[in-house]
C-alpha positions as CSV (number, residue, x, y, z in Angstrom):
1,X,168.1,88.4,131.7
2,X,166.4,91.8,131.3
3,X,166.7,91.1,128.0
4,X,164.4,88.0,127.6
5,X,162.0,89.4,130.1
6,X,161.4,93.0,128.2
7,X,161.5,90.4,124.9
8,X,158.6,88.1,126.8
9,X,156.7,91.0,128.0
10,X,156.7,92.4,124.1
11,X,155.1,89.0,123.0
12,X,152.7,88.8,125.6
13,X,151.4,92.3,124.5
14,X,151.6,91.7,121.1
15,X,150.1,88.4,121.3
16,X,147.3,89.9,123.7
17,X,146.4,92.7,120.8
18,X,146.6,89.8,118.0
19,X,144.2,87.7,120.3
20,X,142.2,90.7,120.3
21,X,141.7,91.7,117.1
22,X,140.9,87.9,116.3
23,X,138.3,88.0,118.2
24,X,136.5,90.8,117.4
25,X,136.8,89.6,113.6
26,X,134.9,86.7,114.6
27,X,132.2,88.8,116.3
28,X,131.7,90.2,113.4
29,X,131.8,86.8,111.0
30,X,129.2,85.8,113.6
31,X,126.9,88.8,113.1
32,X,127.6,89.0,109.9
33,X,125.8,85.4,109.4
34,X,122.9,86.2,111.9
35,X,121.7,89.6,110.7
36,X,119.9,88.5,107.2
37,X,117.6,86.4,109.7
38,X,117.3,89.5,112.1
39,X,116.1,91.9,108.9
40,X,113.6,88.4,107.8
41,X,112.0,88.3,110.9
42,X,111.3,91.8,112.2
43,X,112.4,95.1,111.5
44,X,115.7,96.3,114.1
45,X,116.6,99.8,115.4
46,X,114.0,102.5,114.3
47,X,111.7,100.9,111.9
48,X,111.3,98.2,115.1
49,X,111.0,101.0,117.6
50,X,108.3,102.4,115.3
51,X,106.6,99.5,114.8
52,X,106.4,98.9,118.6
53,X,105.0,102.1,119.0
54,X,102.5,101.6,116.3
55,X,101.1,98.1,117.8
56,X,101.1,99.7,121.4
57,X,99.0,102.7,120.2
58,X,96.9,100.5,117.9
59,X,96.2,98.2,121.3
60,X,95.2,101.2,123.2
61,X,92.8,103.2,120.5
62,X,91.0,99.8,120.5
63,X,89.6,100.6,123.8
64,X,86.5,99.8,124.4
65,X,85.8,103.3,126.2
66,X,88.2,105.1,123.4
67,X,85.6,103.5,120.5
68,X,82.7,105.1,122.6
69,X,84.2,108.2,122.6
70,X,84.7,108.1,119.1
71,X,81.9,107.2,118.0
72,X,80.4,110.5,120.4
73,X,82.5,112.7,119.0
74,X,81.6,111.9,115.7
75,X,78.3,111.3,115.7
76,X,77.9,115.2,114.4
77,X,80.0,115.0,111.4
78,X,78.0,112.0,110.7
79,X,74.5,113.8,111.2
80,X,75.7,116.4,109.0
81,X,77.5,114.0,106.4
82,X,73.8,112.1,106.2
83,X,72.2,115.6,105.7
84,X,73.6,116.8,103.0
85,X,73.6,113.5,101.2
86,X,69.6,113.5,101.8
87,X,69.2,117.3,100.7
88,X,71.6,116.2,97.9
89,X,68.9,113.3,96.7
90,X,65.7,115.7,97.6
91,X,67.1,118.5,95.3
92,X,67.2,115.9,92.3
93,X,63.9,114.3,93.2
94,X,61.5,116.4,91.2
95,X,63.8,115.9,88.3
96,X,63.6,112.2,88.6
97,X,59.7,112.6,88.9
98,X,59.2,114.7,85.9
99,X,61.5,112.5,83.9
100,X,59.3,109.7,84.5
101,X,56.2,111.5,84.2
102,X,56.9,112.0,80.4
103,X,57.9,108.9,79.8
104,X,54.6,107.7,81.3
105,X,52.9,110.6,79.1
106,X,54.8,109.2,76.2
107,X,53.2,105.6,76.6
108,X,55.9,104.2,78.6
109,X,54.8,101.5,81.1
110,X,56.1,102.0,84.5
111,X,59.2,99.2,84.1
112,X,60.1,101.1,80.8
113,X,59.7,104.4,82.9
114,X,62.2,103.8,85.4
115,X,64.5,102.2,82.7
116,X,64.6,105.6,80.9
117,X,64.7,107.4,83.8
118,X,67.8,105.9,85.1
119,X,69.5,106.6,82.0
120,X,69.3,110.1,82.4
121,X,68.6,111.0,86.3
122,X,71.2,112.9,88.3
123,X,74.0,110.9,89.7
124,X,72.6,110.2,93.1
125,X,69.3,109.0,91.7
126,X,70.3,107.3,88.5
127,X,72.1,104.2,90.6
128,X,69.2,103.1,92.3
129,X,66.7,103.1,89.7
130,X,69.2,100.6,87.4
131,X,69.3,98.9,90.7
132,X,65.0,98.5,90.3
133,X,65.0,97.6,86.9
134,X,68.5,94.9,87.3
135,X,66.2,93.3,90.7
136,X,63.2,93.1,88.4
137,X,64.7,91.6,85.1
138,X,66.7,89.0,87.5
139,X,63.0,87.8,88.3
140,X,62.3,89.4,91.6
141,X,59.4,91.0,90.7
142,X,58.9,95.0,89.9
143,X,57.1,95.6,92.7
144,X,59.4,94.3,95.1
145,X,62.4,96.0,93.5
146,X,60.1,99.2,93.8
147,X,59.4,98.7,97.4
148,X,63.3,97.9,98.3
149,X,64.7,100.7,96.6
150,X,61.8,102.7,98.8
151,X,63.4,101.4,101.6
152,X,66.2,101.7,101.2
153,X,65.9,105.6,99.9
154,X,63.3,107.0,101.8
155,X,63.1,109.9,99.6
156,X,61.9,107.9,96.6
157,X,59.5,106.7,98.8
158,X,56.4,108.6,97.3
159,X,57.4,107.4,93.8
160,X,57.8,104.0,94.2
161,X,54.7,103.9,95.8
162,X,53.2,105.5,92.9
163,X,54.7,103.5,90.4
164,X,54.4,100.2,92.5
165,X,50.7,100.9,92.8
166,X,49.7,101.4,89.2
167,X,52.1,98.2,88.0
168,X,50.2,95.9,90.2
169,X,46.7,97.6,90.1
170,X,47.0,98.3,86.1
171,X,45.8,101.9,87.6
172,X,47.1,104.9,85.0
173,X,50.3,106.6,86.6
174,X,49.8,110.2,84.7
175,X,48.0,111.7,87.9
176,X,49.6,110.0,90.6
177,X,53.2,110.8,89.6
178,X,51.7,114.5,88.6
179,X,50.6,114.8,92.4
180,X,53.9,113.0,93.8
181,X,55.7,115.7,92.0
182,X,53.7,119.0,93.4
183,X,54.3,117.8,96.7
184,X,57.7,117.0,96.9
185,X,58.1,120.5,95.1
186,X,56.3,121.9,98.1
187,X,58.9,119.4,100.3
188,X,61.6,121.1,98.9
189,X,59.8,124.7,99.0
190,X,59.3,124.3,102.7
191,X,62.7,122.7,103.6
192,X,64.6,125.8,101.3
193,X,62.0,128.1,103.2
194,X,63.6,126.4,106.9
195,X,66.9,126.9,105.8
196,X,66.2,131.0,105.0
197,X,65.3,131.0,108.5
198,X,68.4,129.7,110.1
199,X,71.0,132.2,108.2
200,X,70.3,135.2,110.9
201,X,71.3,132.4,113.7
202,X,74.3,131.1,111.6
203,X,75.4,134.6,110.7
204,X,75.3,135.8,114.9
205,X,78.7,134.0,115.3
206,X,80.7,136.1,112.7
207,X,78.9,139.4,113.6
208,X,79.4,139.0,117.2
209,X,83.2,137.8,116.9
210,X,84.4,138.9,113.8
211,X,82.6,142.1,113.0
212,X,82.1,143.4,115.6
213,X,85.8,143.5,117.1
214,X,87.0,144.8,113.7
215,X,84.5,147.5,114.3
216,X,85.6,148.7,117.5
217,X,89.4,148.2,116.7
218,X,89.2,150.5,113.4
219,X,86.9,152.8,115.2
220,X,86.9,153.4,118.8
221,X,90.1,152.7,119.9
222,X,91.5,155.5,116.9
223,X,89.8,158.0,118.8
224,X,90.1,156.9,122.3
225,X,93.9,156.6,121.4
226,X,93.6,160.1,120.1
227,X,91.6,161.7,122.9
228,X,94.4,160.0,125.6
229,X,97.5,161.8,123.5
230,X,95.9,165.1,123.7
């Protein structure tokens, strides 16, 4: 009788462990089957944590308040980015001027000016004077293009007023371009004058900070250090 029963209690575990193992295989069958659509639909363990965390820190730097913050804090770089860019376009101006100064000299009209000019001005310039002449020969009229490309560069202002003027007036362009360029020489004489002027200010920060510490670290403290060991 002890017999049977060790012999029932055998199966019973052996058919327990068999049941077991059966079912975990089927788990697995199972997950097997439903993990191509998990990786098709969105991204599981890390690459799903890290998009959640990338949608919940995109959400919150669209802020309304974190957009006017931004927009603060980088309204310098932005004032200094749009400074140099128009320093960049006044340094090349007198170039452009004189460039089409001689091609007025040379019997150029104004529209066949600007043409050669853009052909050889500086890289900031060049672009919007092909801009003039492809507005004016899509029919738009000269002086228009002339008066956009003011606008829209305020630096070439003066000389597409000059050139604007004697295309619709029939007025010669030899002296007006001649004065446009002694006065944005002086522009640029007055504006590299200003600049002189600020280095002493820009130079306190170093000299106070820099300078003078490494003055007083290779020269005072030495001999205080020496006097105190004596």
């Amino acid at each position: 009788m002890s017999t049977v029963v060790i012999a029932l209690a055998w199966g019973a575990l052996a058919g327990l462990t068999v049941a077991r193992v059966a079912g975990r295989a089927v788990v697995a069958v199972r997950l097997r089957a439903v993990r191509p659509r998990a990786r098709a639909g969105r991204p599981a363990g890390p690459r799903r944590l890290a998009a959640h965390l990338h949608a919940r820190w995109r959400d919150r730097l669209r802020h309304p308040g974190l957009r006017v913050v931004g927009r603060v804090a980088g309204a310098p770089v932005r004032l200094a980015r749009e400074r140099r860019r128009r320093e960049a376009v006044l340094a090349e101006v007198p170039v452009v001027v004189d460039l089409v100064g001689v091609a007025v000299a040379a019997g150029c009209t104004p529209y066949r000016a600007v043409a050669v000019a853009a052909r050889w001005s500086p890289p900031r310039v060049a672009p919007v004077l092909e801009r003039v002449v492809q507005v004016a020969d899509l029919g738009a009229g000269f002086g228009r293009a002339l008066r956009v490309a003011g606008r829209a560069v305020p630096e070439l202002h003066a000389l597409t007023e000059a050139l604007r003027v004697s295309s619709e007036l029939g007025s010669p362009a030899g002296p007006a371009l001649a004065r446009v360029a002694a006065e944005v020489r002086a522009d640029v004489r007055r504006r590299a004058e200003a600049r002189a002027r600020t280095v002493p200010v820009r130079l306190l920060f170093p000299l106070v900070f820099c300078v003078l510490p490494a003055f007083v670290l290779l020269t005072v403290v030495p001999a205080l250090l020496a006097g105190t060991t004596r």
